[in-house]
N, CA, C and O atoms as a GROMACS GRO file, in nm:
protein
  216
    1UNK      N    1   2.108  -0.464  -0.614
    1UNK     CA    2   2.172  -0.517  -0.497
    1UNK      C    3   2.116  -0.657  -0.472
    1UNK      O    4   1.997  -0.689  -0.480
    2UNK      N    5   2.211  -0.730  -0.443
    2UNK     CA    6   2.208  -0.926  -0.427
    2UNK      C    7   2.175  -0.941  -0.267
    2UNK      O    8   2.251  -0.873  -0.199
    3UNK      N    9   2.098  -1.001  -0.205
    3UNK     CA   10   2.156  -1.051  -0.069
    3UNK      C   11   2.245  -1.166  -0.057
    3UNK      O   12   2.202  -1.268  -0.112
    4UNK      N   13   2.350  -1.173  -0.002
    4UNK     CA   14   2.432  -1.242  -0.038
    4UNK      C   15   2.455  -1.361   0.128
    4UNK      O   16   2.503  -1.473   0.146
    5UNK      N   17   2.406  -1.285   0.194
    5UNK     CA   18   2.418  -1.390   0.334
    5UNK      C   19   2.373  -1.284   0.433
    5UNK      O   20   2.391  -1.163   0.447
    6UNK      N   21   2.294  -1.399   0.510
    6UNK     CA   22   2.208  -1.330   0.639
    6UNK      C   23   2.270  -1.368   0.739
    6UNK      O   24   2.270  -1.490   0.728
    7UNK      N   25   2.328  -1.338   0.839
    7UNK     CA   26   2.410  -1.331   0.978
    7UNK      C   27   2.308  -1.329   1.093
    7UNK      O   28   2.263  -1.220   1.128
    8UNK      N   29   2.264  -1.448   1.158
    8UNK     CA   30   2.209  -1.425   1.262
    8UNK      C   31   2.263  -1.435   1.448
    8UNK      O   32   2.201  -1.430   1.554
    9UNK      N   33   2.416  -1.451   1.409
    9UNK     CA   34   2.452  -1.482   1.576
    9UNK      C   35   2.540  -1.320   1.531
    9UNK      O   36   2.634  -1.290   1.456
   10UNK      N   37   2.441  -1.237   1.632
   10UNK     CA   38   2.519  -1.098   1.703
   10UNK      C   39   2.678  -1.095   1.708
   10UNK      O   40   2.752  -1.004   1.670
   11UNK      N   41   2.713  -1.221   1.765
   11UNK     CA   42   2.847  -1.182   1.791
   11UNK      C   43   2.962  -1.252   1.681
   11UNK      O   44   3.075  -1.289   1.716
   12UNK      N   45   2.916  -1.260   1.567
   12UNK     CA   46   2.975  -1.266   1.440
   12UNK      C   47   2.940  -1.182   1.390
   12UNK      O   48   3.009  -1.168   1.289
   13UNK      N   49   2.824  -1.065   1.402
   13UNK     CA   50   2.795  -0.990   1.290
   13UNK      C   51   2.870  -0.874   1.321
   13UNK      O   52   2.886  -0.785   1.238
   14UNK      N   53   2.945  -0.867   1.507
   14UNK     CA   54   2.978  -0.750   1.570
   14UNK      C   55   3.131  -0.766   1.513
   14UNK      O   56   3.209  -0.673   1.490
   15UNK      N   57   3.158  -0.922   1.495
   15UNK     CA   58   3.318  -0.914   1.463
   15UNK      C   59   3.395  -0.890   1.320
   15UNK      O   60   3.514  -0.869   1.296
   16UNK      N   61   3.276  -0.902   1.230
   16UNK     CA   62   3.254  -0.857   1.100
   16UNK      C   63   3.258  -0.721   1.061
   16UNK      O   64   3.327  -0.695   0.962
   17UNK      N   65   3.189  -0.615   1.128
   17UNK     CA   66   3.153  -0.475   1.143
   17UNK      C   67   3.321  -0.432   1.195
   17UNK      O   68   3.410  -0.379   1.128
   18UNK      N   69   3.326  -0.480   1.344
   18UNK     CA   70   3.484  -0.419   1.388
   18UNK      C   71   3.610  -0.441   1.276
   18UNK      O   72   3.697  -0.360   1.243
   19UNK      N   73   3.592  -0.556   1.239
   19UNK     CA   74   3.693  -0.600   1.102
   19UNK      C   75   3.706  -0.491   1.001
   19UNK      O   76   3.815  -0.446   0.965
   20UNK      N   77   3.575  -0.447   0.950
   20UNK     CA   78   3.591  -0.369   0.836
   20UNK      C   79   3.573  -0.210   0.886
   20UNK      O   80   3.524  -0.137   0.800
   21UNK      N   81   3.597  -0.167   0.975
   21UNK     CA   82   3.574  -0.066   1.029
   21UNK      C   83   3.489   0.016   1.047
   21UNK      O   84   3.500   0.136   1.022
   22UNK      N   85   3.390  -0.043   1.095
   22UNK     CA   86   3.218   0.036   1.094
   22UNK      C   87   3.176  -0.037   1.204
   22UNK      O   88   3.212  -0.144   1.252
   23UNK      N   89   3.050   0.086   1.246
   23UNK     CA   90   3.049   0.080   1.440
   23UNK      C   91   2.973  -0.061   1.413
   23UNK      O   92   2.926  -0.104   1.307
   24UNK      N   93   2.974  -0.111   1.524
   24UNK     CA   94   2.891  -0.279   1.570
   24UNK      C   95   2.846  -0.224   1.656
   24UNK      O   96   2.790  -0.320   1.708
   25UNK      N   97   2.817  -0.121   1.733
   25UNK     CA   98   2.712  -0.104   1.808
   25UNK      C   99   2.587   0.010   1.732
   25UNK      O  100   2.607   0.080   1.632
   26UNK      N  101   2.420  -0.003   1.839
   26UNK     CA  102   2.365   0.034   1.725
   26UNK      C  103   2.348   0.215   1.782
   26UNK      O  104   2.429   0.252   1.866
   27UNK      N  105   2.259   0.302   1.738
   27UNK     CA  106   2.245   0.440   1.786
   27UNK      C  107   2.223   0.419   1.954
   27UNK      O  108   2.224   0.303   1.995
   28UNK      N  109   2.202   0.540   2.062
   28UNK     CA  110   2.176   0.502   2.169
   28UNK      C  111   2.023   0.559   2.184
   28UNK      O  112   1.984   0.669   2.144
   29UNK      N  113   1.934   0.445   2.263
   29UNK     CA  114   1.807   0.448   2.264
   29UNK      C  115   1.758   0.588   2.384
   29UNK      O  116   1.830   0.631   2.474
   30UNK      N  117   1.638   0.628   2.355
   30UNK     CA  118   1.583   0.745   2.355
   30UNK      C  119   1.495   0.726   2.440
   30UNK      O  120   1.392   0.670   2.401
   31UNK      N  121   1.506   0.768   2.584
   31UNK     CA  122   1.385   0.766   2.655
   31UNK      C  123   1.247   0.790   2.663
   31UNK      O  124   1.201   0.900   2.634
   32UNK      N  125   1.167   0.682   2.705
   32UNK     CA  126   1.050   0.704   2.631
   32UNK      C  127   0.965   0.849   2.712
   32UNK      O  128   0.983   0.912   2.816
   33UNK      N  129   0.877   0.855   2.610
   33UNK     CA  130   0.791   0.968   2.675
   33UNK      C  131   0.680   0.956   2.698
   33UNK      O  132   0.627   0.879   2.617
   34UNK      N  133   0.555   1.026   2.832
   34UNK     CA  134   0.500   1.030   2.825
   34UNK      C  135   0.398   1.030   2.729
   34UNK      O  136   0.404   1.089   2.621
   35UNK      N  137   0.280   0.947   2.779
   35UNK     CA  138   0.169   0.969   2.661
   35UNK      C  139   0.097   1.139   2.705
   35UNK      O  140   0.070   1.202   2.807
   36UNK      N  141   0.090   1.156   2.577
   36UNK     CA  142   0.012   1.314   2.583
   36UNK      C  143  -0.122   1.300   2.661
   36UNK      O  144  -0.161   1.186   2.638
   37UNK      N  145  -0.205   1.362   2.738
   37UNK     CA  146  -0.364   1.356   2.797
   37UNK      C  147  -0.411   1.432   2.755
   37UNK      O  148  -0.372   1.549   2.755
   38UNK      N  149  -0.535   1.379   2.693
   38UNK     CA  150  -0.626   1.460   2.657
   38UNK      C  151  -0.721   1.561   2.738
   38UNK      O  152  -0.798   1.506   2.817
   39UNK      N  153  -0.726   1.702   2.731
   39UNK     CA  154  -0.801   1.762   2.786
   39UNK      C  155  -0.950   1.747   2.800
   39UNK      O  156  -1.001   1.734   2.688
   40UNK      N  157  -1.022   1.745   2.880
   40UNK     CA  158  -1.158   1.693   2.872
   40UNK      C  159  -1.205   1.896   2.895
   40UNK      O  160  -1.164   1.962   2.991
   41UNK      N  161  -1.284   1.949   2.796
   41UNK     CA  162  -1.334   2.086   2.775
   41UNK      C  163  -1.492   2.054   2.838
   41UNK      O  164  -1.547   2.157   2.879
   42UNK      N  165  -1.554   1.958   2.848
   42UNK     CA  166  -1.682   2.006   2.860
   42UNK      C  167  -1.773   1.954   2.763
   42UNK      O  168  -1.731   1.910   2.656
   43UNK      N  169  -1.895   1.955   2.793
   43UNK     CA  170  -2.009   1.925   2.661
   43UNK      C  171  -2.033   2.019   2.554
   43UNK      O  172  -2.129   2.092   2.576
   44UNK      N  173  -1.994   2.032   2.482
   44UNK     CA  174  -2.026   2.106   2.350
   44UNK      C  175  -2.115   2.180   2.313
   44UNK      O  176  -2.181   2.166   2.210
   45UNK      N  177  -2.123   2.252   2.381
   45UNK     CA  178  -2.252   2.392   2.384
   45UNK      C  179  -2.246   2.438   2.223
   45UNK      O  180  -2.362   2.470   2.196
   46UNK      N  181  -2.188   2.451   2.141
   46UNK     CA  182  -2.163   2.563   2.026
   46UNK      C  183  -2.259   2.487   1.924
   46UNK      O  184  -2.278   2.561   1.827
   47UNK      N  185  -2.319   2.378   1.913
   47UNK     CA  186  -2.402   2.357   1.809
   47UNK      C  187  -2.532   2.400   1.808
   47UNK      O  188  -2.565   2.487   1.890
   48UNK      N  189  -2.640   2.341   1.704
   48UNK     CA  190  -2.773   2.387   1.663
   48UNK      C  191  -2.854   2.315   1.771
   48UNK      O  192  -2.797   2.228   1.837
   49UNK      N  193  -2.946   2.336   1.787
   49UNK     CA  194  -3.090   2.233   1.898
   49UNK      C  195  -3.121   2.164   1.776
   49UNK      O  196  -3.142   2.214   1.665
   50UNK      N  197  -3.122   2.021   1.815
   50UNK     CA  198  -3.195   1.914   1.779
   50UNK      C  199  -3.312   1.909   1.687
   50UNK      O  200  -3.395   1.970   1.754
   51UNK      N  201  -3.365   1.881   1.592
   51UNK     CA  202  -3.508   1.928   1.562
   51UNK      C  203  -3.556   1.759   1.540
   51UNK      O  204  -3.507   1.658   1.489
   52UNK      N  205  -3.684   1.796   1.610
   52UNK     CA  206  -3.767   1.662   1.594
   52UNK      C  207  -3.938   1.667   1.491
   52UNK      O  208  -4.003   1.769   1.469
   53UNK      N  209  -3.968   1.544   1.451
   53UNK     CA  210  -4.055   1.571   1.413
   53UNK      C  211  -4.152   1.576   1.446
   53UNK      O  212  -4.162   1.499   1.542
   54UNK      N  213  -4.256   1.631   1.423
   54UNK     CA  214  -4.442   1.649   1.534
   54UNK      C  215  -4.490   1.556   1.527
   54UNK      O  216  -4.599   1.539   1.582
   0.00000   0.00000   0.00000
């Protein structure tokens, strides 16, 4: 596949698309979502004690 020409004014690229019969508009955008929160559990009891040296 060649690129053959880049179209940068929208409203030639929309009259191009309607011409040949394919949508000129694009999918419809998707509301955003919340960010997920992280649960805060606590300090981490489940490991070993520390060992230091004498």
């Amino acid at each position: 596949m060649e690129l053959l020409a880049f179209i940068a004014e929208a409203g030639v690229a929309k009259k191009i698309l309607d011409h040949l019969g394919l949508a000129s508009t694009g999918p419809p955008l998707a509301r955003a979502a919340a960010p997920e929160v992280a649960a805060d559990h606590g300090p981490e009891y489940g490991g070993a004690d520390p060992s230091y040296d004498d």
